[in-house]
C-alpha positions as CSV (number, residue, x, y, z in Angstrom):
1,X,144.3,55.4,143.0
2,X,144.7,58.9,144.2
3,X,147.3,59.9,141.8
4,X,144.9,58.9,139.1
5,X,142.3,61.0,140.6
6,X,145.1,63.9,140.5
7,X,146.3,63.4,137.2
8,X,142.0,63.4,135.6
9,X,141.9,66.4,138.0
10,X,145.0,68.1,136.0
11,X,143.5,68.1,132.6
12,X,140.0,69.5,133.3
13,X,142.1,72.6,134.4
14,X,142.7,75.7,132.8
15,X,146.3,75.9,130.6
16,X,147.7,78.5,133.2
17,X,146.8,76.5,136.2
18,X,148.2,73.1,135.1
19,X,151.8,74.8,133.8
20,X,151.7,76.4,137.6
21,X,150.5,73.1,138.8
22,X,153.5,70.8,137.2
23,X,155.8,73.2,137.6
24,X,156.7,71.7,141.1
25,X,154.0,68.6,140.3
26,X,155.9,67.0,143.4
27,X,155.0,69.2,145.8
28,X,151.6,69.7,144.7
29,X,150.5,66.3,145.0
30,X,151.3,66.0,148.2
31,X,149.2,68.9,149.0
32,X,146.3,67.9,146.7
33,X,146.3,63.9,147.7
34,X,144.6,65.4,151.0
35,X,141.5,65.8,149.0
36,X,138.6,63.6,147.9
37,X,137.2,63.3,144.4
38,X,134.1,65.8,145.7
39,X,136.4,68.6,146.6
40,X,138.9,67.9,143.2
41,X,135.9,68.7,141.1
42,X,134.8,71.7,143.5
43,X,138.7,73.1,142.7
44,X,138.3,71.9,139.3
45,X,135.3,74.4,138.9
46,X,136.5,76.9,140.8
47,X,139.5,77.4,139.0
48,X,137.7,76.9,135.8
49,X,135.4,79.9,137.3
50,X,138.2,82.4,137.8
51,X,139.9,81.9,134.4
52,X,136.6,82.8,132.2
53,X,136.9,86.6,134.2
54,X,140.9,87.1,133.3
55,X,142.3,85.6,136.4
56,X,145.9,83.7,135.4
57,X,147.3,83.1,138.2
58,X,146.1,82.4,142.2
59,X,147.0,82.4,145.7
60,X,145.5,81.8,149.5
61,X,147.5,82.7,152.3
62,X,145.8,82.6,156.1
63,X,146.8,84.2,158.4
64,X,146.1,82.3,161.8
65,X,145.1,83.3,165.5
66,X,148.4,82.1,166.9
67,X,150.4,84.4,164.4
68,X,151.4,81.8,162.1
69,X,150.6,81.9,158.0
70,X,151.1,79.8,154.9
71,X,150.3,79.8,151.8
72,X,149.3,78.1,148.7
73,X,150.1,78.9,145.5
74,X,149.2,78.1,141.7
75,X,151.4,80.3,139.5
76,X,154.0,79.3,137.7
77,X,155.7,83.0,138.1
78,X,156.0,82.5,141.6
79,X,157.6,79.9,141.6
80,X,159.9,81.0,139.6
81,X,159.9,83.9,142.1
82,X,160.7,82.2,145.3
83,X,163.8,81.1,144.3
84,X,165.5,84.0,143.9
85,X,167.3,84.8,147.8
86,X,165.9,86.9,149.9
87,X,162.2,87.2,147.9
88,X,160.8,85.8,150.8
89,X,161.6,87.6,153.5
90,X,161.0,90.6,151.5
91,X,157.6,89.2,150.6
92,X,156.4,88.0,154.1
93,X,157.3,92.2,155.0
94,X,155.4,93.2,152.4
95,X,152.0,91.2,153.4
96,X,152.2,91.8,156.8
97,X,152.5,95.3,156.3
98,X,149.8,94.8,153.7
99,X,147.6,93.0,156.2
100,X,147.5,95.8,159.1
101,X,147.2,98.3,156.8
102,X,144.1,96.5,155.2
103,X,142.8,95.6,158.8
104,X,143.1,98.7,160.3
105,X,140.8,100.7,157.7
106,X,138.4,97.4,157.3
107,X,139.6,97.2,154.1
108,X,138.5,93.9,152.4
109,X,139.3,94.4,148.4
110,X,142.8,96.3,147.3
111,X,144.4,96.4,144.1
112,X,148.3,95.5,143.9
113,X,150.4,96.6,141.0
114,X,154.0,97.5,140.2
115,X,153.9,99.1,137.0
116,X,154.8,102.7,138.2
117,X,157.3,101.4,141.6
118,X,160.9,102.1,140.8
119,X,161.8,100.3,143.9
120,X,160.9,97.9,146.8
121,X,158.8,94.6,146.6
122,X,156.3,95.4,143.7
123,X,159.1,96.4,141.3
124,X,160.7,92.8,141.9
125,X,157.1,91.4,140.5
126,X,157.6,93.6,137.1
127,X,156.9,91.9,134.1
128,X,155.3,88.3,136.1
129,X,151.8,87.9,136.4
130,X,151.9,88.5,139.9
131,X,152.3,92.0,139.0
132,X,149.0,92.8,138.6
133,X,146.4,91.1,141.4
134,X,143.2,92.0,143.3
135,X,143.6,90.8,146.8
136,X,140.3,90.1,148.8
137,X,140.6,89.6,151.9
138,X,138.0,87.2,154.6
139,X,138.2,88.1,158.4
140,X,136.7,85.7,160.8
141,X,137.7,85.4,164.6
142,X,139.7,82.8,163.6
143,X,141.9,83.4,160.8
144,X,142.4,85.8,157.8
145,X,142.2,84.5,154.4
146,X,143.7,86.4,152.1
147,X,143.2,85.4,148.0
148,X,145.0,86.7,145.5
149,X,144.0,87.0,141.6
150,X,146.7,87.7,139.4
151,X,146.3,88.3,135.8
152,X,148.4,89.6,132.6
153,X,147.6,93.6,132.1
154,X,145.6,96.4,134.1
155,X,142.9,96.8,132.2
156,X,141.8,92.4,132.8
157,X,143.1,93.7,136.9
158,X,140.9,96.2,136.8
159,X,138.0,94.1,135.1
160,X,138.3,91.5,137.9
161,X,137.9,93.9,140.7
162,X,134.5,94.7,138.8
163,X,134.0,91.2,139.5
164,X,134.7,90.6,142.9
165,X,131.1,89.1,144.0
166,X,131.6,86.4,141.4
167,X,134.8,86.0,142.6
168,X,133.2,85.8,146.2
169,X,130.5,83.6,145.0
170,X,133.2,81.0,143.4
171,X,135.4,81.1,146.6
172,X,132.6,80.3,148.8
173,X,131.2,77.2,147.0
174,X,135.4,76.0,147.0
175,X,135.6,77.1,150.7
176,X,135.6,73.2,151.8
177,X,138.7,72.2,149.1
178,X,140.3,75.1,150.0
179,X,140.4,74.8,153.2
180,X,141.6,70.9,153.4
181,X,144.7,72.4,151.0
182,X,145.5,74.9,154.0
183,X,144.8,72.1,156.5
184,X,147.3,69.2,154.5
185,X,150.5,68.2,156.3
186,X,152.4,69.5,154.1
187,X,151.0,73.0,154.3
188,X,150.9,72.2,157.9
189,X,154.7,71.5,158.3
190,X,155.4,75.2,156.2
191,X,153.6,77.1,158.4
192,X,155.7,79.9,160.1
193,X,155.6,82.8,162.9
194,X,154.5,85.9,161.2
195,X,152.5,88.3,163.4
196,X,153.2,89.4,166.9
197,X,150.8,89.3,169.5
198,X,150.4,93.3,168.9
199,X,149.4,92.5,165.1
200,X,147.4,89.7,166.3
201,X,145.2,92.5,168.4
202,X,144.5,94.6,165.4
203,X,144.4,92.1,163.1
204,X,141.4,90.1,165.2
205,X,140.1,92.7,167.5
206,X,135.7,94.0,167.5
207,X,136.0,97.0,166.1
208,X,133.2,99.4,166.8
209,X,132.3,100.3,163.4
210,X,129.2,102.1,162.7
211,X,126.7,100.0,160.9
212,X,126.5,100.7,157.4
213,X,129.0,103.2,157.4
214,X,132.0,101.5,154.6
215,X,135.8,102.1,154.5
216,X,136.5,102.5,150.6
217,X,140.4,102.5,149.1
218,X,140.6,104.6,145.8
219,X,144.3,105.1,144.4
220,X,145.7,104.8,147.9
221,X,143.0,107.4,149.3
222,X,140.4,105.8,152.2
223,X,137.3,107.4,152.8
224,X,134.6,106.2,155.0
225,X,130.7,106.6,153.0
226,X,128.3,107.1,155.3
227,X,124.9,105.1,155.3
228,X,123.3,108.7,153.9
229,X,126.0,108.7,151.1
230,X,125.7,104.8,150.1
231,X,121.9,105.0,149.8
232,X,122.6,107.8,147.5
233,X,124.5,105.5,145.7
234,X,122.3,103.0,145.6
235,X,120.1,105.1,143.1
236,X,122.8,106.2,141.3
237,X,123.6,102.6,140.0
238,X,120.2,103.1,138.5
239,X,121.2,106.8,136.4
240,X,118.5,108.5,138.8
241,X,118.7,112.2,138.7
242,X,119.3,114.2,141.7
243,X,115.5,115.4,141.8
244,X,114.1,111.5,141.1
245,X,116.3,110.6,144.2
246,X,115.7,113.5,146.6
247,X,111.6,112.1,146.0
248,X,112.7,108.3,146.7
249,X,114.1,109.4,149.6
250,X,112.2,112.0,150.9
251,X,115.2,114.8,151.3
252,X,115.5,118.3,149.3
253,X,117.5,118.4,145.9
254,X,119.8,120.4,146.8
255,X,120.7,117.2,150.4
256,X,121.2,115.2,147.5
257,X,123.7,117.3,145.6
258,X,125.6,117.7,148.8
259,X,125.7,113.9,148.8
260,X,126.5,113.4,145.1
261,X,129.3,116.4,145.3
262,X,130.9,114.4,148.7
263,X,130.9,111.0,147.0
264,X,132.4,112.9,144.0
265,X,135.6,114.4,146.2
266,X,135.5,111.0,148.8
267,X,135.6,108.5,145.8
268,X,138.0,110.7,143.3
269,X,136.1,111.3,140.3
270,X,134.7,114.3,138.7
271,X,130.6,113.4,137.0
272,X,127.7,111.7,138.3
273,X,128.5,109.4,135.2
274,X,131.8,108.1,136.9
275,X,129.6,108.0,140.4
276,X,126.9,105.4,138.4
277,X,129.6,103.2,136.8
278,X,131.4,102.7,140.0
279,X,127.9,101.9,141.5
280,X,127.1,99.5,139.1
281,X,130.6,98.0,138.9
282,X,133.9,98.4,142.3
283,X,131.3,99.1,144.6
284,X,128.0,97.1,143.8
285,X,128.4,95.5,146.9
286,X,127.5,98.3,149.0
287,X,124.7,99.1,146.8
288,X,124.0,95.5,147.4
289,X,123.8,95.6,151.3
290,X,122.1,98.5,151.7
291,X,119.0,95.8,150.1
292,X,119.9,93.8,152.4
293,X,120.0,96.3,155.5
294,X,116.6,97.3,154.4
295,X,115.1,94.3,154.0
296,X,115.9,93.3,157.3
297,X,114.8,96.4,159.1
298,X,111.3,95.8,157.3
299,X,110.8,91.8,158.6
């Protein structure tokens, strides 16, 4: 019976994720026969969700509060990719590296790529779909998910990343499938010691973070927007002028072209343009909160 349920599951998948799927079709049964028909048809949607943005290929690795991670995987690149001796040790450096840096700066969206790296872990990914990923990552006090979204090119990388609340939106209604894949005994039984108890105090620590105050990683650069600045933004995502937003917010023109010229050097671009594209697209979910802030300041 649940081997049938699998293999109905397998066919209302997208093409990428059922080659990745019976690619090792052993292995992934054993991991999937922990779910019930319910969660199936949540993963079945949720995949289905991902693949109509550009996403080919997909990942969750957790870090948890003892220091242990695993991971599961649906890309048939990586697979591939594991086999080859010593990826894996190479790869475990890499995230954990990539997880404090990403923790330290409250960093909770990157982009991964190693199109331009002559050497080191990304330039073993060249030419494989995992190549090119947005990596989101979920902190609790509990344990650190970490997804990755791997597509074909750049520019469908870079369209995903524009898409990240979707993403977020997708991930959360799977949340109960995904986490009974990271719970199976057979994910159980791979779990292995990754952090030491020094990562595990970054990596799970309160930070005292000013409130509404965002870290924000452009090409490798990480600026922290302060609550001033993202309101600023906020009316940008709407092509106000500096003059229509100095009256919304009650501050002289010339406040707001100090705020528009620091978001200009902080975030790396050059117009006011770039500024409202970014607002409407990388970073519409800090135009987003700052609703939200608002709104619950006024009930």
């Amino acid at each position: 019976m649940v081997f049938c349920m699998l293999d109905s599951f397998f066919k209302e998948l997208p093409e990428w994720a059922i080659d990745a799927l019976e690619n090792n079709v052993d292995k992934n049964k054993k991991i999937l026969k922990s779910l019930n028909m319910e969660q199936l048809n949540l993963l079945t949607d949720f995949f289905n969700d991902i693949s109509r943005i550009g996403v080919n290929g997909f990942g969750y690795r957790v870090f948890f509060q003892n220091g242990n991670t695993s991971i599961f995987t649906v890309n048939k690149d990586w697979d591939r990719l594991v086999k080859i001796d010593g990826f894996l040790r190479v790869n475990l450096d890499f995230v954990k590296n990539e997880l404090m840096f990403c923790a330290k700066n409250d960093i909770e969206v990157l982009i991964r790529s190693g199109d331009n790296v002559s050497g080191g872990y990304l330039s073993v990914l060249k030419g494989t779909s995992v190549n090119n990923a947005v990596v989101m990552y979920n902190y609790s006090c509990s344990k650190i998910e970490v997804f990755y979204l791997h597509c074909a090119t750049p520019i469908e990388r870079n369209f995903i990343l524009n898409k990240c609340h979707l993403v977020q939106i997708s991930i959360d209604k799977a949340k109960q499938a995904l986490n009974s894949i990271m719970n199976s005994e057979y994910l159980k039984g791979e779990r292995y010691r990754c952090l030491t108890r020094g990562d595990l105090s970054l990596c799970f620590s309160k930070k005292d973070v000013k409130p509404n105050t965002c870290n924000v990683s452009t090409e490798g650069k990480i600026s922290k927007l302060s609550p001033a600045e993202i309101e600023c933004l906020f009316y940008l995502k709407f092509g106000g002028s500096s003059s229509q937003i100095a009256q919304n917010i009650g501050r002289s023109e010339s406040s707001v072209r100090d705020r528009i010229r620091s978001l200009k050097n902080k975030l790396n671009v050059s117009t006011k343009e770039e500024l409202s594209s970014l607002a409407r697209g990388e970073l519409e979910f800090l135009t987003r909160s700052f609703v939200q802030e608002n709104k619950r300041i006024a009930n």
